[in-house]
C-alpha positions as CSV (number, residue, x, y, z in Angstrom):
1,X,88.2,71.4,92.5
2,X,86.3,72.4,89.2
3,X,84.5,75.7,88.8
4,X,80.8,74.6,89.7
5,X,79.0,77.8,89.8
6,X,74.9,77.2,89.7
7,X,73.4,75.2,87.3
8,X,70.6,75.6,84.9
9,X,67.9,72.7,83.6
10,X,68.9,71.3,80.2
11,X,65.6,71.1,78.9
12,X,64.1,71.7,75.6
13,X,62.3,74.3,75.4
14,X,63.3,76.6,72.5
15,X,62.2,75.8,69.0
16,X,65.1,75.2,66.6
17,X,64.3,75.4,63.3
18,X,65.2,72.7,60.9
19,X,68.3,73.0,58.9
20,X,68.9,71.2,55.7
21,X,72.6,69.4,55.9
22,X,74.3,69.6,53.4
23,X,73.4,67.3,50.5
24,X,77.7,66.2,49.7
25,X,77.4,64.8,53.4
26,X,75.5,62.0,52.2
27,X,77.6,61.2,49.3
28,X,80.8,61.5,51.5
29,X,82.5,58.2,52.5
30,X,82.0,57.8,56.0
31,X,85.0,55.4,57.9
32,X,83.4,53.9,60.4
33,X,86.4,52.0,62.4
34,X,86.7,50.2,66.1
35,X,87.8,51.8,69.1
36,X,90.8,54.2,69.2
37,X,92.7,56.3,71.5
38,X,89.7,58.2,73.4
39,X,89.5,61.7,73.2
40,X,87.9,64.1,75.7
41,X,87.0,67.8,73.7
42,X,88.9,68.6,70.7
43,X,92.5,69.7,70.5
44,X,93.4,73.5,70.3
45,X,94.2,72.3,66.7
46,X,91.7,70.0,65.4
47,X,89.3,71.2,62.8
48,X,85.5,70.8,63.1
49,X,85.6,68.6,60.8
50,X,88.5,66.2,62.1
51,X,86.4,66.3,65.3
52,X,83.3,65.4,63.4
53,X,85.2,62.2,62.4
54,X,84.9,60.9,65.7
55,X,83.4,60.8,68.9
56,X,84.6,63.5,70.7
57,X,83.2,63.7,74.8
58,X,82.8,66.9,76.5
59,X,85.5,68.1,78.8
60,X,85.0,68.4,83.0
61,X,84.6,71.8,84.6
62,X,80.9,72.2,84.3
63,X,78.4,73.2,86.8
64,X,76.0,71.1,87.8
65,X,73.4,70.5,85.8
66,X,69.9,69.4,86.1
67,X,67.9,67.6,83.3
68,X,64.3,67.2,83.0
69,X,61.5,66.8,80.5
70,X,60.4,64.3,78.5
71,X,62.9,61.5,77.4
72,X,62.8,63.0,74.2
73,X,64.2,66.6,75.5
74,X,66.5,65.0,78.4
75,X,67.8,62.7,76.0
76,X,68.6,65.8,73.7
77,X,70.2,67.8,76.9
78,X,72.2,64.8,77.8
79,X,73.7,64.9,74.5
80,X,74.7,68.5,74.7
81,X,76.5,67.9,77.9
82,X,78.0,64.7,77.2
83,X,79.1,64.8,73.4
84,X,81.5,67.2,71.6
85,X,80.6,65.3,68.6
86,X,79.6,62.2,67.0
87,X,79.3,60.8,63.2
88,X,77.4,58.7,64.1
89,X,73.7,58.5,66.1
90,X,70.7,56.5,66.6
91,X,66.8,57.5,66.3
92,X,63.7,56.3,67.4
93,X,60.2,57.6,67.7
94,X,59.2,58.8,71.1
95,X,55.9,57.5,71.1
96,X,57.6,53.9,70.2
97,X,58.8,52.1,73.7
98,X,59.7,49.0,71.9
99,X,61.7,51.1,69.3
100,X,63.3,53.3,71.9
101,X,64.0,50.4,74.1
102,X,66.5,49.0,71.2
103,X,67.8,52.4,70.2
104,X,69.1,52.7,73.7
105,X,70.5,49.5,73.3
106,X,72.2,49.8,69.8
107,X,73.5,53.5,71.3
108,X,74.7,52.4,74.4
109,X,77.1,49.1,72.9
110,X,78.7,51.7,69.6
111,X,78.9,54.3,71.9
112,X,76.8,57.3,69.9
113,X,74.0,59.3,71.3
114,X,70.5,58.2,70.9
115,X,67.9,61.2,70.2
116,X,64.3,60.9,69.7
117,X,62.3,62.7,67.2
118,X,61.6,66.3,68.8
119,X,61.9,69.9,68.5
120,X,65.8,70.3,68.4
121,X,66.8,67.1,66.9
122,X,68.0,68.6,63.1
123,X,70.1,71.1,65.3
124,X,71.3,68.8,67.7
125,X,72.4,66.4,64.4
126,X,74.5,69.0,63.1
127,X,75.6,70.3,66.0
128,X,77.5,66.6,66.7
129,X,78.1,66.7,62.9
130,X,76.3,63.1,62.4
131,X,76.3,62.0,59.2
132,X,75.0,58.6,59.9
133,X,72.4,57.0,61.6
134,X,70.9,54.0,62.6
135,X,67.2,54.1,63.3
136,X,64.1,52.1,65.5
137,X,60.5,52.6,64.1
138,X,58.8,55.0,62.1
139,X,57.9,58.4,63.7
140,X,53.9,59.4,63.8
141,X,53.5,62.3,61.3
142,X,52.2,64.7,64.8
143,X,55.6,63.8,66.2
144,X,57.4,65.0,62.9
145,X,55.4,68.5,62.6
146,X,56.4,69.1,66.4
147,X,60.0,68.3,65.8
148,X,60.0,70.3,62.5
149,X,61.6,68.0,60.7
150,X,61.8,67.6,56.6
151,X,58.4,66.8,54.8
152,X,57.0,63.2,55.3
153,X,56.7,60.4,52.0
154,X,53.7,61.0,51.5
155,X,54.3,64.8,50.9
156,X,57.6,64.8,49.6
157,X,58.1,61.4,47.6
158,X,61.0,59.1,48.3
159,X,64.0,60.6,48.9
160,X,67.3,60.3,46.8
161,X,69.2,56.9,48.0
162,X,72.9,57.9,47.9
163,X,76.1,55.1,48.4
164,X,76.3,53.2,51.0
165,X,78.6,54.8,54.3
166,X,82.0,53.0,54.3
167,X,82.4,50.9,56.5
168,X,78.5,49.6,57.1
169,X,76.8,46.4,55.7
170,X,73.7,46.8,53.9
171,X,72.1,49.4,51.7
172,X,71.7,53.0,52.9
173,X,67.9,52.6,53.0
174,X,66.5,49.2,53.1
175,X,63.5,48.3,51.7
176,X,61.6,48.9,55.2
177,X,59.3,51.6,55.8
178,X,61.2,53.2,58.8
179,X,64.4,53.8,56.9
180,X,62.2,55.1,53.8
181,X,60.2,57.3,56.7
182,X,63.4,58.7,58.3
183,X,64.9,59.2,55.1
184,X,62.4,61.8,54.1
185,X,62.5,63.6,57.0
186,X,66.6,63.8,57.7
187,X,67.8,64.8,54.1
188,X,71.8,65.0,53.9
189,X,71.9,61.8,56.6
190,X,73.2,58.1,55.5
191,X,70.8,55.6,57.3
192,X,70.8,52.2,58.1
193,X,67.7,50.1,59.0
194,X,67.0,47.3,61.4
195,X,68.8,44.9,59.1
196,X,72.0,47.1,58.7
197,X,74.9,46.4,61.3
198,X,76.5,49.7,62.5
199,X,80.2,49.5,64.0
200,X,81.5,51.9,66.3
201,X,82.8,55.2,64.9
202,X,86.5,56.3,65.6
203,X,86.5,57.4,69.5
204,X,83.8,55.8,71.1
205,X,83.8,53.5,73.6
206,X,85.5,56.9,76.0
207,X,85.0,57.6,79.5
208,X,82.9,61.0,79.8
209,X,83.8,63.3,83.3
210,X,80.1,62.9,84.1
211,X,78.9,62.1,87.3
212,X,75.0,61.4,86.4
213,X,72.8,60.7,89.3
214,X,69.2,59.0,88.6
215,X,66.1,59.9,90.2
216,X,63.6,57.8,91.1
217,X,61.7,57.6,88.1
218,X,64.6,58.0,85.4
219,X,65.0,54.6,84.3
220,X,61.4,53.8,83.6
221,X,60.4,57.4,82.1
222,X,63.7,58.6,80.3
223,X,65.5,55.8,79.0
224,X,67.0,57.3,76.3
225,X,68.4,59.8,78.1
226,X,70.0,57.3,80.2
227,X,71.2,55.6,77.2
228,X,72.5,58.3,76.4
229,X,75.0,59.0,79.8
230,X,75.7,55.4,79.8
231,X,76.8,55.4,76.0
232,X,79.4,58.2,76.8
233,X,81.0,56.3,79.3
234,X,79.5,58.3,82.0
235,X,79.2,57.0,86.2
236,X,75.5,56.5,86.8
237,X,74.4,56.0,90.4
238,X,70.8,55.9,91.1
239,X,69.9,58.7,94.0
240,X,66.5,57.2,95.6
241,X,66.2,60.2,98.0
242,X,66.3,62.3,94.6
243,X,68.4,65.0,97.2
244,X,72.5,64.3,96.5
245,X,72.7,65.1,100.4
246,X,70.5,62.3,102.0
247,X,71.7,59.4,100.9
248,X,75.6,58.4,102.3
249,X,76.3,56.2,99.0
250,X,75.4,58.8,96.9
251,X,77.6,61.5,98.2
252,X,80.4,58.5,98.2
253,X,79.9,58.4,94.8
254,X,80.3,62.3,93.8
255,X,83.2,62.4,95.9
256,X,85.4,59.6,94.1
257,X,85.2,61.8,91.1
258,X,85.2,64.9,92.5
259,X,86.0,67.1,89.4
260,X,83.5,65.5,87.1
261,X,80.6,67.3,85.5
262,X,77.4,66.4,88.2
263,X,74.1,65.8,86.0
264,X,71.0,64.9,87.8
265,X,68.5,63.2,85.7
266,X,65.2,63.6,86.4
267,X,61.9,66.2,87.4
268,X,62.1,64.6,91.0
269,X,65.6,66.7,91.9
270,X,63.3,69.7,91.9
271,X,64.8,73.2,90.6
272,X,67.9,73.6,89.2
273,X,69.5,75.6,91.6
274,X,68.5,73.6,94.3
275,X,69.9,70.6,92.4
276,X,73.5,72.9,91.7
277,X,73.3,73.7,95.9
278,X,72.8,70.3,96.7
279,X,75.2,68.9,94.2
280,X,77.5,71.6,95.4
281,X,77.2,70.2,99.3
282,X,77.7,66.8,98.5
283,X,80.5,67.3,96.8
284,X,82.4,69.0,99.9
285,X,80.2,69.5,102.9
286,X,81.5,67.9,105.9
287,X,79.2,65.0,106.5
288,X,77.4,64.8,110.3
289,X,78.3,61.6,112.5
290,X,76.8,58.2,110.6
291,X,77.0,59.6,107.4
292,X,75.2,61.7,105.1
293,X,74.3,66.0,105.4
294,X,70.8,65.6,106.0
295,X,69.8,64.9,109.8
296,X,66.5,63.0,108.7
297,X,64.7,60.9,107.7
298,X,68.6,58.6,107.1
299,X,68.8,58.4,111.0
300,X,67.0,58.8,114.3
301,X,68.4,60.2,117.5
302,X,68.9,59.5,121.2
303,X,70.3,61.5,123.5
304,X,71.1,62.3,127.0
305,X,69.8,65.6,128.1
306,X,72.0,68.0,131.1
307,X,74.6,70.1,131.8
308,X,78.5,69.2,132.4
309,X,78.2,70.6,135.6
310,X,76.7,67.7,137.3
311,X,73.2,65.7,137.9
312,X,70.9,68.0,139.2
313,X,70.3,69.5,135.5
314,X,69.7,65.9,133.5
315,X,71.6,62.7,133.1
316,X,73.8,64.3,130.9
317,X,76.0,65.3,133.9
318,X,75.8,62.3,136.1
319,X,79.1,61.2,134.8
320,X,82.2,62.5,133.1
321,X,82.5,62.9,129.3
322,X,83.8,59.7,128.2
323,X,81.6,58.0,130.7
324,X,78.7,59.8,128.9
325,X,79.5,59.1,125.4
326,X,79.5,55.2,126.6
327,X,76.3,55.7,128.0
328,X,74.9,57.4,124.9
329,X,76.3,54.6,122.6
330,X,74.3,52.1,125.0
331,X,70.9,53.8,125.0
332,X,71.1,54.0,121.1
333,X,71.7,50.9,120.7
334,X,68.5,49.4,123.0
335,X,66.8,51.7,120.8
336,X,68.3,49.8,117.5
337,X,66.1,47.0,117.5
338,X,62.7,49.1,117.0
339,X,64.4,51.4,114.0
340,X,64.4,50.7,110.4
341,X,66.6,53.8,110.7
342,X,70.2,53.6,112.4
343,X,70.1,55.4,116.2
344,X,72.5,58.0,116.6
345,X,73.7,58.9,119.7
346,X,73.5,62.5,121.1
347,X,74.1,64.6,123.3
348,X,71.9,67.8,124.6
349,X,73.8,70.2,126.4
350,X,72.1,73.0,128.4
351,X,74.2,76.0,127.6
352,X,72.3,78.9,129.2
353,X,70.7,77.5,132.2
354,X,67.5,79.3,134.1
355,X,68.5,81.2,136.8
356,X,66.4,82.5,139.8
357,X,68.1,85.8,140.7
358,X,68.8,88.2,138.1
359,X,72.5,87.5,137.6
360,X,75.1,90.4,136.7
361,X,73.4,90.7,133.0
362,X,69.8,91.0,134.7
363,X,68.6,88.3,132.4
364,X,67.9,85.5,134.7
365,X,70.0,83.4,132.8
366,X,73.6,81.8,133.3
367,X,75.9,81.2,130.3
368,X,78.3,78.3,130.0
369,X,81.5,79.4,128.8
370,X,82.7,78.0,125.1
371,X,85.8,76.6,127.0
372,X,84.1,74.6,129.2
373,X,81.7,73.1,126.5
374,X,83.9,72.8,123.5
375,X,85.6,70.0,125.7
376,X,82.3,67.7,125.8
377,X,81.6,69.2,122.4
378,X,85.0,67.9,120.6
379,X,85.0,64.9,122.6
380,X,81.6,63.8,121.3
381,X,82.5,64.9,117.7
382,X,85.2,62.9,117.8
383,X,83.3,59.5,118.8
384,X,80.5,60.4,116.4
385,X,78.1,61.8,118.9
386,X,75.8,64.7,117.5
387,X,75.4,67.4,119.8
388,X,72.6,70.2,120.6
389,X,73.1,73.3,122.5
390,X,70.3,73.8,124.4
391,X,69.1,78.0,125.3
392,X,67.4,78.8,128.3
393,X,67.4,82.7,127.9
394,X,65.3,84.3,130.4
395,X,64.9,87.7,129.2
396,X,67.7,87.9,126.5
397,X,66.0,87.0,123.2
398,X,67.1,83.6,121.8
399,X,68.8,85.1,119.1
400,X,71.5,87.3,121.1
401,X,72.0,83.9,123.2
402,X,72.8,81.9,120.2
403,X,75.0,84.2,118.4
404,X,77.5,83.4,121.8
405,X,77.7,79.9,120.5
406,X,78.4,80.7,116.9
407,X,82.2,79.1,117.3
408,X,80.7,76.0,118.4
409,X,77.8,76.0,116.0
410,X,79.8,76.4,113.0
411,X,81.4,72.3,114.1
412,X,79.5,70.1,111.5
413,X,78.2,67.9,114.2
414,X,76.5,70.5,116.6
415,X,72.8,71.7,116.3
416,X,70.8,74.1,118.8
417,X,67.7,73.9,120.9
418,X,65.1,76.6,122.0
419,X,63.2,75.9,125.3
420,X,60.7,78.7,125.5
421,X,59.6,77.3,128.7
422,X,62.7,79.6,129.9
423,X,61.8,82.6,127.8
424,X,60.6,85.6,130.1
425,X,59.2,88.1,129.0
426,X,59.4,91.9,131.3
427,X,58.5,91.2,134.5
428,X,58.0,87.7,134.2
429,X,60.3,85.1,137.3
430,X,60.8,81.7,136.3
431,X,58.6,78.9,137.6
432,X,55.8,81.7,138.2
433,X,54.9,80.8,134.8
434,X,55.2,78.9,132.1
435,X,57.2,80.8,129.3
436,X,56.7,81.8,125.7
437,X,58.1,83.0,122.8
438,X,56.5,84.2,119.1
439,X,56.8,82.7,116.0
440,X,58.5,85.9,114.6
441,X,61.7,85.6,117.0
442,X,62.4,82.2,116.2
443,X,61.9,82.6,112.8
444,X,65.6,85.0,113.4
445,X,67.2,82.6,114.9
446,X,65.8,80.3,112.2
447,X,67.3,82.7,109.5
448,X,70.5,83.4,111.4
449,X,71.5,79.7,111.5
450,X,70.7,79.1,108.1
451,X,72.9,82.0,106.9
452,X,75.7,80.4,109.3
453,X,75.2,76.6,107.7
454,X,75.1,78.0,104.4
455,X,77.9,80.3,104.4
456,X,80.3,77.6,106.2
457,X,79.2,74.7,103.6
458,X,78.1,72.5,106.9
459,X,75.6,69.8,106.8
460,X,71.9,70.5,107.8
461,X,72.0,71.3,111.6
462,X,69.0,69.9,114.1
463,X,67.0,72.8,115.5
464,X,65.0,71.4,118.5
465,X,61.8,74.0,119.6
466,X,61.0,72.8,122.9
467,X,57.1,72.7,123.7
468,X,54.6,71.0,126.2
469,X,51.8,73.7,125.8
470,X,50.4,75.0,122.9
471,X,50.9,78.5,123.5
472,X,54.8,78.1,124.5
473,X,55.0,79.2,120.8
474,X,52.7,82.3,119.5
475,X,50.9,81.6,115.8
476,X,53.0,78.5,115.2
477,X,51.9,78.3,111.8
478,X,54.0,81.2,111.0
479,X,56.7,79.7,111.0
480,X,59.5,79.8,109.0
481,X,60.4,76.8,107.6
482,X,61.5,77.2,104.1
483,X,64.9,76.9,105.4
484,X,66.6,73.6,103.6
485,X,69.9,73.9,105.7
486,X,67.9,72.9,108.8
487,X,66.0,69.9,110.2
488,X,63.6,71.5,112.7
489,X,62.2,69.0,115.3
490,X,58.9,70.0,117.9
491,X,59.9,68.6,121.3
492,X,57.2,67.1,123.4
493,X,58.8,67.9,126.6
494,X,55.6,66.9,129.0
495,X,55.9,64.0,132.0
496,X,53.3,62.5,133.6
497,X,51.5,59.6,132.8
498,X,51.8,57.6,129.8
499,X,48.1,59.0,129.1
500,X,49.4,62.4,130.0
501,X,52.3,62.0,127.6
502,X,50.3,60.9,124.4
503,X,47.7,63.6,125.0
504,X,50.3,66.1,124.9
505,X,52.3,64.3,122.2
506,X,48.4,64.4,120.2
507,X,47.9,68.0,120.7
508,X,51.3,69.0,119.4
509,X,51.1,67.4,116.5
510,X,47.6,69.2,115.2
511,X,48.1,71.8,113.0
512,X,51.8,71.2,112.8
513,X,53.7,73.1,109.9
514,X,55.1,71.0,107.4
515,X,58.3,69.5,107.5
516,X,58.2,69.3,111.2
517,X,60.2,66.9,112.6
518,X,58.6,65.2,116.4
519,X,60.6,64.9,119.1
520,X,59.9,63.2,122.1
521,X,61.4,63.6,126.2
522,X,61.9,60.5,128.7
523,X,62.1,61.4,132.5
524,X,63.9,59.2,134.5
525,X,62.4,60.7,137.6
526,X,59.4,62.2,136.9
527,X,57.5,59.9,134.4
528,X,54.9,57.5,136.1
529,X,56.7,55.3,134.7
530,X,59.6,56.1,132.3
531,X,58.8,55.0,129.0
532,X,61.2,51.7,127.3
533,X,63.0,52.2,124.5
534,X,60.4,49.6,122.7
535,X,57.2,51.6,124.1
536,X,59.0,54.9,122.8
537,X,59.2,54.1,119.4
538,X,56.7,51.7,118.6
539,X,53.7,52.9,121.2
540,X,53.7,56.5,120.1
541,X,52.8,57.4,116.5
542,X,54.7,58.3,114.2
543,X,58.0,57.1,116.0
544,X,59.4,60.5,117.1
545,X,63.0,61.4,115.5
546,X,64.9,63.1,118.2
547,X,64.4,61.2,121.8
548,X,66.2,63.1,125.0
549,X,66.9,61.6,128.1
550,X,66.8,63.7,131.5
């Protein structure tokens, strides 16, 4: 795997000041041939200016990189990260659509990078070493002040016509005003107008190790830019989730060139080291059952809800493992009708279960041992069955229970629940009360399983907060939920009437932080009556994500 250490936002943003090429460039004879043998960075022993002869593609190894900014800027980061060098480019005005639409056009069938009047574009010229150019439209005099390029016509007079390139039909400035207008402003640079064919330059045609993913927006808004990936041969995938890690075709697509340069083009992917972390995941991250790293919004889940031991804690038990992943399957699959999203099965295991006498630890709670779970745990892994571990602490602090768990929550496929309902505080019994917990201490669990996600390179992991009161959780809205490497879902939990169960379901969801996730319970018992799989999803609103079954 290439070296893909965190990547930075190729975006214009540092004013280059215009440098006059050197006046014998224009003079020079300038062989523009067809395609050749296709060369990816310059040999140890090529000079600059045998590379400048040809088109010359950017080795792999990069970190990801994230570009973003107007077409004109992206277009002029793209280049930089895509091209060594080229003799040849094409221009247009950014202010032009018509003129940039053929530009990318002419750029994309020879081969050559397409730049757009801006700050940076005389440094980026000579950077490639281009000493010829085909250009779109004439450039508004504003856009040529910002770019700080060469004195206009008007205040400069017509520039000196020099020999045609070799190799090109057509005089080096045409008669038209965009050559005459270009001309002026790119002294040192043979150019050929609208009427003047162009053939590809020695190298072109190449296959770039670039891996460019599209937001949303970056065909419409920065086609050059993408002219410019697809004219060095680049893979382009559009991302619509604009995340690398939602979207299972995306993260197909990294992977089958897995030691190409990642480029995200487009403002959409957010920073640029969340675009290098993201890129980085997809890449290598284990991916959770169905596909994909992110939990939601790709899928929706159904689950049954117990303990291994038997029935008397949920459905989960009622039967033996295999018996329970069949029944899982099933139940997702009534649910599958009334989902845009696929229904993944799931199962939620009580680990610590709610005791009534103190126990040995004095905690009045009772912990499954790993043995015992990690069989129902691999056994749902391996038939694509997500799993929660479910903590019913007593008067251990969720965070001390969890850590017990941290061999089984470091599988790709396993997630963890908190029921405060279970959470005692001193000299607090179980079903005295109803319990509670602060903000604050899940926020540490909230910080300790991030840290474990991220430092193991798993997908995003489910964490479930259990709640059918309001004050189950203290000052909710403190919550911490900056925390990208996990999906956290509020659990209505409440039975009762269907009215009961909306009310509830109502009052969760005011003031809920955002990126909340809803869950939803179905008692088999103890809902008057159970709720269907149809009235789940399409008679409470918004459709929860997570559905549980005890």
């Amino acid at each position: 795997m290439a070296d893909r250490r965190p990547g930075r936002v190729l975006q214009a943003g540092h004013r280059h000041h215009a440098r006059v090429l050197a006046a014998a460039a224009a003079a020079a004879a300038l062989v523009l041939g067809g395609c050749s043998t296709v060369e990816v960075g310059a040999s140890p022993g090529q000079s600059t200016r045998q590379a400048q002869d040809r088109v010359v593609l950017k080795p792999g190894g990069a970190a990801p990189q994230l570009i973003a900014g107007t077409d004109a800027e992206a277009a002029l980061a793209a280049s930089r990260a895509l091209f060594e060098s080229s003799p040849v480019a094409v221009l247009a005005p950014p202010e032009d659509p018509a003129a940039v639409k053929q530009a990318a056009a002419e750029a994309v069938s020879l081969g050559v990078p397409v730049l757009l009047a801006a700050d940076g574009l005389p440094a980026e010229l000579e950077r490639l070493g281009v000493r010829s150019a085909k250009v779109f439209g004439t450039p508004a005099e504003s856009t040529t002040t910002a770019a700080g390029l060469g004195a206009s016509p008007a205040a400069g007079g017509e520039a000196a016509q020099g020999p045609s390139p070799a190799g090109t039909s057509g005089t080096r400035a045409s008669s038209a005003a965009p050559t005459s207008a270009w001309s002026a402003l790119l002294p040192g640079i043979a150019l050929l107008g609208l009427d003047d064919r162009a053939e590809r330059p020695a190298g072109a045609g190449g296959t770039a190790p670039g891996s460019v993913l599209l937001a949303p927006e970056a065909e419409g808004e920065l086609p050059a830019a993408v002219a410019v990936a697809r004219a060095a041969g680049a893979r382009v995938q559009q991302d619509p989730a604009a995340d690398p890690r939602e979207d299972p075709e995306t993260i197909d697509f990294l992977r089958a060139a897995p030691d190409n340069n990642v480029i995200g083009l487009g403002a959409a992917f957010g920073d640029a080291d969340a675009f290098a972390a993201r890129a980085e995941a997809a890449l290598t991250a284990p991916e959770l059952p169905g596909g994909g790293l992110l939990a939601f919004p790709t899928r929706r889940m159904v689950a049954l809800y117990g303990h291994p031991s038997g029935s008397a804690l949920g459905a989960l038990g009622e039967q033996g493992v295999q018996a329970a992943i069949k029944r899982a399957k099933e139940l997702a699959k009534q649910y599958q009708p009334y989902s845009d999203q696929p229904v993944q099965p799931a199962f939620e295991i009580i680990a610590t279960v709610a005791t009534e006498a103190a126990g040995a630890d004095g905690d009045y709670s009772a912990d499954s041992d790993v043995p015992e779970l990690r069989r129902w745990v691999d056994a749902a892994g391996e038939a694509g069955v997500y799993v929660v571990l479910d903590l019913q602490p007593g008067t251990t602090d969720f965070l001390t229970q969890a850590k017990r768990y941290e061999e089984l929550l470091k599988l790709p496929h396993v997630g963890l629940a908190l029921d405060p309902e279970w959470r005692l505080q001193e000299g607090q019994r179980h079903m005295e009360q109803i319990g509670s917990v602060p903000a604050a201490e899940i926020n540490e669990v909230s910080a300790w399983l991030a840290g474990l996600t991220r430092r193991n390179n798993l997908p995003q992991k489910v964490l479930i907060l259990h709640q059918f009161q309001l004050r189950m959780i203290g000052n909710r809205e403190d919550l911490d939920m900056s925390h990208e490497e996990l999906a956290v879902v509020v659990h209505a939990d409440g039975h009762g009437t269907p009215e009961q169960k909306l009310d509830t379901w109502r009052s969760l969801r005011q003031d809920l932080p955002e990126g909340t996730w809803m869950g939803w319970k179905n008692f088999y018992d103890e809902d008057m009556p159970a709720f269907t799989p149809e009235r789940t999803y399409l008679g409470v609103s918004p459709a929860p994500w997570f559905v549980s079954y005890q």
